[in-house]
N, C-alpha and C positions, 0 to 999 in steps of 0.2 A: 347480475343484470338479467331480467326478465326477457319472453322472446318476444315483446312489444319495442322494447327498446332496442333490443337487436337487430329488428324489421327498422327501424328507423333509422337507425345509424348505419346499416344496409342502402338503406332509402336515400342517397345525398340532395334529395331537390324537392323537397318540401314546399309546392306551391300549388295555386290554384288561380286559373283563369280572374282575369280582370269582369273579363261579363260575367263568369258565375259567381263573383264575391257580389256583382253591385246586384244579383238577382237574390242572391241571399239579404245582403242587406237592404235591400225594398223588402223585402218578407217581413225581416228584422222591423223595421220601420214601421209598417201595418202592425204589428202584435207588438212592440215596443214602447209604443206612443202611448195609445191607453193607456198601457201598466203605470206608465212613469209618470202619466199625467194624473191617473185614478186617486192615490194619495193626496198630492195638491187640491185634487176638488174637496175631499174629506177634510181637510185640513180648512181650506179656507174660502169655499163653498162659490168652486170656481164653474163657468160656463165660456162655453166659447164665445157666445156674445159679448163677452165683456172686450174681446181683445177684437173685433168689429166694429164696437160703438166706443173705440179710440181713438178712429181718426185714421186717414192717409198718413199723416206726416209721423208717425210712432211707426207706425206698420212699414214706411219705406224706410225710415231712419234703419229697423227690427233686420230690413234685408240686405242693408249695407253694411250691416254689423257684422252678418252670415258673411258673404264676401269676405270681408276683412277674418275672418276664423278661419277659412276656410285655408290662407296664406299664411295665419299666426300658425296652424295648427300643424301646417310641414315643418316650419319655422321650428318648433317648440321641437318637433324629431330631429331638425340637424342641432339644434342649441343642445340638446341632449345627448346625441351623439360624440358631440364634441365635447362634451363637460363627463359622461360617463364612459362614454367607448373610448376616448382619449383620443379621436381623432382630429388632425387639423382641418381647419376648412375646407379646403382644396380638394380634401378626400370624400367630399359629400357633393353631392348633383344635385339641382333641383327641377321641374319638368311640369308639365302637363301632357299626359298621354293622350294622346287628341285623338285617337280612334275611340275611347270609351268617355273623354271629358274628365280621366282621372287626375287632378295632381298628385305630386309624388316629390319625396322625399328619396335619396336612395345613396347611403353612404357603401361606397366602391371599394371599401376592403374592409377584410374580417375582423371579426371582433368576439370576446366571450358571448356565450348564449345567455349569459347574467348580464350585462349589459344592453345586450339585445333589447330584452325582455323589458327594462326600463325605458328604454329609445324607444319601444311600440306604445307603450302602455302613457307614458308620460301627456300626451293630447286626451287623452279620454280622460286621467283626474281631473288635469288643471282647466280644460275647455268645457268639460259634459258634466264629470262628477260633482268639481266644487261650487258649479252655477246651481246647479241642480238641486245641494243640497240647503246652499244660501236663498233657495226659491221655497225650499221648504218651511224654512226658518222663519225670513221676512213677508211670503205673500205674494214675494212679486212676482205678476206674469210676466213681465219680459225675460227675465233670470230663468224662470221657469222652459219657455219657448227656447233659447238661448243652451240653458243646458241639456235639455231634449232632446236638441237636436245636435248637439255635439259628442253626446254621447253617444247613438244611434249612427253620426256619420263617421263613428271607432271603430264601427265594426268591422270593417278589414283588417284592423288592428286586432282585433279581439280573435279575428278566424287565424292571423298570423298568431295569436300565443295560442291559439289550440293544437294549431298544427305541429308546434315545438311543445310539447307538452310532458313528451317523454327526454325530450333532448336532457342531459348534465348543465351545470352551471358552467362547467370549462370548455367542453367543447364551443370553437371556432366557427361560426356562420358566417354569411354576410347576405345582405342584401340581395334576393333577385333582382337583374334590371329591369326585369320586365313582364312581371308577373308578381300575384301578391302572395308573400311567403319570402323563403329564403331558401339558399345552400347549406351544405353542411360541409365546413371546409376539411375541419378536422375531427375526425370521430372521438369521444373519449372513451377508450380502451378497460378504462379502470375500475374496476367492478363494485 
């Protein structure tokens, strides 16, 4: 084991503030968007006016969609939790943090950090990446807007699997309650 992973497994609280993940990901968001959307124009020789001269009822339909994501997308982390971390219902919370506007997902006992790993990641394929890439494919803006923005709103997800990046597959995490990231419940020892 190298001394990065020793500092970590040293380290049992692998988290970062709720306000500095949503200020990273508004960064994220500003330098994100373009990139993901730059392709799409090249592709299929997109402008934002197009998604303007659509109409109200696309554009409010587009925000009800977001809403409704916004709920699949905890949804899809306790559905996975439960289907990979092997946990019952019971053992998973679900919340809005009303000091920062965050929901949250937050399954209450430990689990492999291989597990883990697919309970974070699981909302950015199926919400961000697969619209995303289906937008690339058929053209369509809404898919395009849709996985954009679902991608981009992973990124708590994305700083949660940086921060475990040295962690083992076996070692034992669980959820912070209240911060984004995780514990390390059980260090693995094994070299």
């Amino acid at each position: 084991m190298d001394n990065t992973e020793n500092q970590v497994s040293a380290n049992l609280n692998l988290t970062l503030s709720t306000l500095k993940a949503q200020l990273y990901g508004g960064i994220a968001f500003f330098i994100g968007a373009p990139l993901l959307v730059w392709p799409f124009s090249q592709l299929w020789n997109f402008s934002l006016k197009q998604i303007a001269a659509s109409g109200l009822a696309p554009i409010l339909l587009f925000i009800a969609a977001m809403f409704v994501g916004i709920v699949v997308h905890e949804l899809i982390h306790g559905l996975t939790a439960m289907w990979v971390g092997r946990l019952p219902w019971q053992k998973i919370k679900f919340g809005v943090q009303w000091q920062s506007g965050t929901p949250y997902c937050h399954p209450t006992v430990p689990m492999p950090a291989r597990a883990y790993r697919i309970v974070v990641i699981m909302p950015l394929v199926t919400l961000g990446l697969v619209p995303y890439g289906a937008a690339l494919a058929t053209g369509n803006v809404w898919l395009l807007a849709f996985g954009v923005f679902f991608t981009l709103a992973a990124f708590g997800d994305i700083i949660i699997l940086w921060l475990m990046r040295h962690l083992r597959a076996t070692e034992l995490v669980q959820d912070h309650p209240t911060k984004v990231g995780l514990i390390i419940v059980s260090p693995d020892s094994t070299p």
